[in-house]
N, C-alpha and C positions, 0 to 999 in steps of 0.2 A: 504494500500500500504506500502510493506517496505521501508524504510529510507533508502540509501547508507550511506555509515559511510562517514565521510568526507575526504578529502585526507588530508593529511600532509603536509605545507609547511612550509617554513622558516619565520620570521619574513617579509622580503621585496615581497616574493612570495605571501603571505596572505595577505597582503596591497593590492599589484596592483590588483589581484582576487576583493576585498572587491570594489575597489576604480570603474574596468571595470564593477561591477554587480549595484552599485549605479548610474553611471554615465547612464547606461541603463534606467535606471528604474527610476531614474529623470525627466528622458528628455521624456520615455514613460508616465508614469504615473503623472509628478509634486512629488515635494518633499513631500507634505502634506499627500499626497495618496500612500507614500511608507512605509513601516514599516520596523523595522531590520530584522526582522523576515524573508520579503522577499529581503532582501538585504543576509540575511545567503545563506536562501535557493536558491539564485541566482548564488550567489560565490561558492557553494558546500560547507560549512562550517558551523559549528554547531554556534547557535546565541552565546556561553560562548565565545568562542577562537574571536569573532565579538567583543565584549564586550571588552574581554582582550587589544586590540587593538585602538579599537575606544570607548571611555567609551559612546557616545551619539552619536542619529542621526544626530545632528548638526555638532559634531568632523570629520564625515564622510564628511556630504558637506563642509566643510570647506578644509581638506583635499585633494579634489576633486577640488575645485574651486584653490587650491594652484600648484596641478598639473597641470591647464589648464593654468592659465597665467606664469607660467614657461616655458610653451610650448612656447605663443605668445611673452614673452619676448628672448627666444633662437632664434625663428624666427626674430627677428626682428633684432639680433642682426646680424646674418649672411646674412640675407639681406643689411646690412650695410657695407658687407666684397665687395659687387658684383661690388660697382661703385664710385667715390669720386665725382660725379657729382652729388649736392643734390637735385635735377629733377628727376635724373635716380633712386638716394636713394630714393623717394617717391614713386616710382612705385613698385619697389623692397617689399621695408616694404609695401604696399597693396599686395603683391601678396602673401607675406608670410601671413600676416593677411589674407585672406581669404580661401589661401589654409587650412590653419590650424583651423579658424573656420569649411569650411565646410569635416573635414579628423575624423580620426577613431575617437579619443579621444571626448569622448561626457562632460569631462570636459570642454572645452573650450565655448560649448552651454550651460553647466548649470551656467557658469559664468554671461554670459549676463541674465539668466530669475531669476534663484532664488537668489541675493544675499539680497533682500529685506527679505528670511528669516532667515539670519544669527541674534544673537543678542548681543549686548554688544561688551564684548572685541573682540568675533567672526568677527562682522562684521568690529570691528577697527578694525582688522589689514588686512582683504582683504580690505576695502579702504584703508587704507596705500601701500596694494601692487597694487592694481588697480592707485592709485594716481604715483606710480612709470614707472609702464607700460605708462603711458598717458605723462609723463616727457618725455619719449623717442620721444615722435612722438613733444612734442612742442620743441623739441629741435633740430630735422630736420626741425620741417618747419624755425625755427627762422634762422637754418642756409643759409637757402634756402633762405629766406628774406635778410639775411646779405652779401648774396653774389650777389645779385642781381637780381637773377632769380625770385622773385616774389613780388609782390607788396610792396612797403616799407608802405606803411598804411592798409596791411592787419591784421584785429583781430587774433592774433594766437589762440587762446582760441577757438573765432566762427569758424576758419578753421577747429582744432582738432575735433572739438563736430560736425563740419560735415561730417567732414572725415568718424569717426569713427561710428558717426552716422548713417549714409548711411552705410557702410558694414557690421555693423554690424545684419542690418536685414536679411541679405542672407538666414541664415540658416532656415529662416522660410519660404524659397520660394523654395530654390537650388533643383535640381535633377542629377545625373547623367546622365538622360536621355536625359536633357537638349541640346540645342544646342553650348553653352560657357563650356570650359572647367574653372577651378577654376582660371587659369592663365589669359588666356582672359576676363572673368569675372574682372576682377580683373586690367586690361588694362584698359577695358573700363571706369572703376569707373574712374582710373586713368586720361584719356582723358578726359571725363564729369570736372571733379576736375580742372586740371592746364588749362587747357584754361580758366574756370572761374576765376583764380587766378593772370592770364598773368598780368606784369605791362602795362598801356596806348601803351607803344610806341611798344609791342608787339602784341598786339590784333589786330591793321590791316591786318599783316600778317597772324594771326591766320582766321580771317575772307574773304580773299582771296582765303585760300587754301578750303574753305567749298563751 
């Protein structure tokens, strides 16, 4: 079979190419079972100008993994523009986190599977940026707690690592076929969530209206 030559792009056009053909082929295959080779021949690009760019397969997921939670941290940030009410802000940043996990960018699901295979400094500094990402949600909920909307002896930590714990499984279940769109999906988590968070003298009423 002949080869097509590859097309010609610019530095940033040859990135995103590189970055949407890995991001595929991660989340299809697992990282371990992808080679550059099909990462070239994904992105229509010959593996040298691959190379040029990304010296290793690990540069790639790293790369990858820096695009996705750029994503989740823009989301979350304009989720944060929608309400000064930090109830409403928590619903908000869920809905932006799930939409955005389950939306085109397959960096944002190879964030959550493969970061066990970054190594070294690789993996410090996506934990540094994933440690940043997670800053933002304990700093809604604290404000949330600070204002009095939610339990003043709630764990924020055990909240976070629920919170994000539970959505973050979605993408291994979601369909578009579904009956919850990403929003509702994403409500719901929401309602599950602050009612179990309600302080005492709220929770009557919460259990009234059920």
């Amino acid at each position: 079979m002949v080869k097509v030559p590859a097309v010609q792009r610019d530095g940033s056009d040859l990135a995103a190419s590189v970055l949407d053909a890995a991001g595929r082929l991660f989340r299809l295959k697992g990282y371990a079972a992808t080679t550059i080779r099909d990462i070239a021949d994904a992105a229509g690009v010959w593996p040298g100008s691959l190379h040029y760019r990304f010296r290793t397969k690990e540069a790639v997921l790293l790369a990858l993994m820096e695009r996705g939670i750029a994503i989740m941290e823009s989301g979350f940030r304009e989720a944060m523009e929608e309400s000064d009410d930090p109830i409403e802000a928590l619903r908000h940043a869920l809905r932006a986190h799930v939409i955005r996990l389950v939306g085109n960018d397959h960096g944002t699901y190879v964030l959550l599977y493969e970061t066990r295979q970054l190594e070294g400094s690789a993996r410090e500094r996506m934990t540094r940026l994933r440690d940043r990402y997670d800053a933002l949600w304990t700093g809604l909920i604290r404000r949330a707690i600070d204002s009095g909307r939610l339990s003043p002896d709630l764990d924020v930590r055990v909240a976070r690592l629920f919170i994000l714990g539970a959505v973050n499984w979605v993408p291994q279940w979601y369909s578009e076929a579904g009956t919850l769109s990403p929003t509702e999906l994403a409500d719901a988590f929401a309602d599950h969530v602050l009612y179990g968070m309600l302080p005492p003298s709220e929770r009557g009423s919460i259990r009234g209206k059920q």
